[in-house]
Each structure stands twice: as C-alpha cells, then as structure tokens.
N, C-alpha and C positions, 0 to 999 in steps of 0.2 A: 782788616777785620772781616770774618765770616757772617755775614748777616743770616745765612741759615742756621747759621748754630746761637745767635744772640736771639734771633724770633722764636727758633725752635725751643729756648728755654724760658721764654713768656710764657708762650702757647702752655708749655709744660704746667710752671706755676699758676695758670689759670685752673688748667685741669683739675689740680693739686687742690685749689681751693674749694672748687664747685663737688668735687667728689668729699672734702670732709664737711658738706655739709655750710659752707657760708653762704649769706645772698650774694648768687651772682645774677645778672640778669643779661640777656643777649639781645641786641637790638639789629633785625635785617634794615636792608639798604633801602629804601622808598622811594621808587621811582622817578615820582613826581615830588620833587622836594622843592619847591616854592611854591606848589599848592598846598601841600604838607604846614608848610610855615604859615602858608595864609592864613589857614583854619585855625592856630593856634593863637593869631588874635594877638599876636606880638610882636612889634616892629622888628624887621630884620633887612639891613640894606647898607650898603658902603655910606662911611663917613653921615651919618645921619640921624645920631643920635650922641650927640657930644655932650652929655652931662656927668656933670660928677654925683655919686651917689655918697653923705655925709652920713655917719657914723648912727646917727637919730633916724633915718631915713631906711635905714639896711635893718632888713628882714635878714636875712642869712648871711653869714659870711664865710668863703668859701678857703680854706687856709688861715695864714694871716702871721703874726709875730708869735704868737701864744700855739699856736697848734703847726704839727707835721706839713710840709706840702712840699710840691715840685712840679714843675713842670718839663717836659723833654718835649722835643720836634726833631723827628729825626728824617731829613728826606733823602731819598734813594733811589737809583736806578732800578734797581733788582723789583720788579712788579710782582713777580708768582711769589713771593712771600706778602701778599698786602693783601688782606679782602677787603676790595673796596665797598664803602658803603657801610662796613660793619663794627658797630658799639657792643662795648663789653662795661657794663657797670660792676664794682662789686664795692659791697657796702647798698645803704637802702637809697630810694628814689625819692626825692625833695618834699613829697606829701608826706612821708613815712617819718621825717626827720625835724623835733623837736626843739634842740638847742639852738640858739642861735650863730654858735658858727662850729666847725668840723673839722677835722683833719681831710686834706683833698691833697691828689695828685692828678696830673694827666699827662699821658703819654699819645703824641700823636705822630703817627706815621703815613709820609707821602712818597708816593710815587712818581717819579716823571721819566718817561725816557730819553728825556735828554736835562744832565742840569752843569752848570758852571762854579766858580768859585763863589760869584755874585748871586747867582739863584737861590743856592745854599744858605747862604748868610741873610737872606732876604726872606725867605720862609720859612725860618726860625722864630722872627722877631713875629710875635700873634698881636701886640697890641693894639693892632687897628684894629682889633674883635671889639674893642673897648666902646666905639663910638660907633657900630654895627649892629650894636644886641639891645631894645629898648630895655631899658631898668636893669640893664647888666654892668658893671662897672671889673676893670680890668688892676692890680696896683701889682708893680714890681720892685722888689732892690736886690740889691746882690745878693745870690742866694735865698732869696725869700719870695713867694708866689705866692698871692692871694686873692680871689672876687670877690665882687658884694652884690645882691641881687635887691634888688628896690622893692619896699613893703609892695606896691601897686600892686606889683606883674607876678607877684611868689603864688597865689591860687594856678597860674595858669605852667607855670613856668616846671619844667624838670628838666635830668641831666640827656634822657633822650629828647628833648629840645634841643637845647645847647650844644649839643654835640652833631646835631645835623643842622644848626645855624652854623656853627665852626665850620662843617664842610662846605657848607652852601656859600660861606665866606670867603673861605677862600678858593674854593675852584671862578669865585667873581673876581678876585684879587687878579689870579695867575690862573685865567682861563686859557692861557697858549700852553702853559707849563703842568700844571696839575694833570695828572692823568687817573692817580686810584688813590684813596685818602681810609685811612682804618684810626678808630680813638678806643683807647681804654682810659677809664677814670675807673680811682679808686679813691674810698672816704668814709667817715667815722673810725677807719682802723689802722691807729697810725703803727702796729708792728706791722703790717700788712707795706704798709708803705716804704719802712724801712726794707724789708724783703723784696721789694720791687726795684726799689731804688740800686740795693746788690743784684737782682739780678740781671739788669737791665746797664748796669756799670761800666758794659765797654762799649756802649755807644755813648755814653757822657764822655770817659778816657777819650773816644775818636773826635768827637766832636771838641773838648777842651784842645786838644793838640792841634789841630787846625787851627783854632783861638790861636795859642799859642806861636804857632809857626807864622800866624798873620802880622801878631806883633812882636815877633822878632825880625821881621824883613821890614816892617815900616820902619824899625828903630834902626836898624843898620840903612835905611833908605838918607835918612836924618841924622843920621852920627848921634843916636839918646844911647846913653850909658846908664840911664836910674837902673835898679831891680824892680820897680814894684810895676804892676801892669798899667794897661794905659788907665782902664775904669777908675782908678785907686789913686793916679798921676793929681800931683795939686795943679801940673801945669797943661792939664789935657785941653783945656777950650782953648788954648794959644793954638795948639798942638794944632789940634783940627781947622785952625784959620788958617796956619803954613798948609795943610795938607789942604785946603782945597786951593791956596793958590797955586800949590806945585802940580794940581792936578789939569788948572786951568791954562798955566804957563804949557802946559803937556800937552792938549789937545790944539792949541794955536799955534804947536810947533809940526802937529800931525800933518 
C-alpha cells in the first residue's frame, strides 16, 4: 500500500470539505502538553481512572448502536506524511452540540521509526484510553465504536482535549516507540463519515489482511479447519489457553 497516495486523499477530502463551507476546525500541536491538560482540570493519567460511566450518568454519547461511528489506528513507518501534534475536527466542538449522542469517527495515525508485527497490533487496541481519561468511558464490539463522557466533566471537556489526552496517552504508553502522532475526528455528519470511511478504505483492507493472514498461520499453527474467525469462534477461550501454553512450552524450549 502507498501511504502517500492514501493520506494524500484525506488531506484532499478535508480540503474538499473546509472549502464548501463545513465546520472544520484545525488544532496546532502544544508544546507543553501535560501543562496544557493540567489547566484543563481533568484527570489524565495511565490506568487511573477505571470507572464505568452507566447510561443515567452520560452527558454525551459519542457513536454508539443507533448512530454512524468508526474508529481506525493506523501506525506507520513513513513519518513525512504525519503532522505530528496536529487535530482536525469537522463537525462542531462539544459546547456547540445539543443532543445527547452523535454520529463520531476517529482516525488516528502514528508514527514510529521502527515498529514490529507486535508493535502494530499493540497500538491499535486504544482501550486503555478508557481508564486514562476522568469521566471518559471507552465501549467496543465488533464493528461498533462508541464513548460516553460523564455529566461531571462535559462543562470542561472537548474533542481538542481528548484528542491531546489520546496523544499524551499514548506517547506515555509507548514512549520508546511513539515518535509523531496526527488525529482527525469527525461527528454529527454521518454521510461525512461514510465518505471517510471510502476513502480512507485501503488502510482498513491493509490492516484486515494482516488480521487475516495472522489468523490463518495460527490456525495452520494448530491444525483449526472452522471458516469463521477467531473473534466469532465458540471455541476461542480454549483456543487462547492452548496458545498461551504453546507459547510457554516455546520459550522454556528457547
């Protein structure tokens, strides 16, 4: 895959949209960003805030079963297409926005100059943002992406917060790895979303075919003959008890 020519036609569709006139908004990179967060007044910090936020309790909801959403992480060698540090919203800013929950997408892209099979697969999975962000709550299933932001913290709270606690997150996660980190969100406009979603489609394609090619070497690893994938498997938690024995019998053979 061309990653100049898959950013190059972001870049483009942003253009596309700020020039007919949608709210887009553009957020530089801030220097000092854990000073930045301090001032904000709202807890941000590994594994440190583990609550769940219940349906009574949620001020906004950010996607969800009823509305548009997605999430991508795409990480990458290739830096000179990354600006690091830099938010692009389009759609309006959490004060601006009335209903209680929205159509949301986020695409976030990382930079490392060096990354692995495991690195990859590793800073994909965002969920520890979940217990990192006070009054922020993270819920996933297959194919479906959605937050929930807790009545308390919504005065204070928007999506250029959020989007420099994501990076402040995880450059704390994988401060050896991380090098340049860029997010775009988009929300209230779910053809927007679908547009995004097409053009931004051959880094999903890349990214599922890894998926794929990952679980078809496990299963020939293990002689599995099912069709369906592991996520989907009735017999996946056995699955992953053989696979960490096989992994342990592995390294006391090293």
């Amino acid at each position: 895959m061309e990653n100049s020519k898959v950013i190059g036609r972001i870049r483009e569709f942003i253009e596309k949209e700020t020039n007919a006139g949608k709210k887009v908004t553009f957020y530089k990179k801030t220097s000092e960003l854990s000073k930045y967060l301090k001032e904000m007044n709202i807890g941000v910090k590994l594994d440190n805030f583990k609550e769940i936020i219940l349906k009574e309790e949620t001020k906004l909801e950010l996607g969800g079963i009823n509305k548009k959403s997605f999430s991508l992480i795409y990480p990458s060698n290739e830096l000179n297409h990354i600006q690091d540090g830099e938010i692009t919203l389009i759609g309006p800013e959490i004060n601006d926005i009335s209903e209680p929950s929205i159509d949301f997408g986020i695409f976030i892209l990382i930079g490392s100059k060096k990354i692995n099979e495991k690195d990859f697969d590793e800073l994909r999975h965002l969920s520890f943002l979940s217990s990192g962000i006070e009054g922020f709550m993270i819920r996933t299933i297959p194919r479906r992406f959605w937050c929930r932001i807790n009545e308390n913290v919504i005065k204070k709270f928007s999506f250029e917060f959020l989007s420099k606690a994501i990076i402040y997150l995880y450059k704390q996660k994988f401060k050896e790895l991380i090098t340049t980190m860029e997010i775009i969100l988009i929300n209230s406009c779910p053809n927007l979303i679908d547009e995004f979603i097409e053009v931004s489609s051959d880094i999903r394609k890349f990214i599922d075919s890894k998926w794929k090619d990952k679980i078809e070497n496990w299963k020939k690893r293990i002689d599995c003959d099912y069709d369906w994938e592991c996520n989907a498997c009735p017999y996946y938690d056995t699955c992953e008890e053989v696979k960490e024995v096989l992994e342990e019998r592995s390294k006391m053979g090293d």
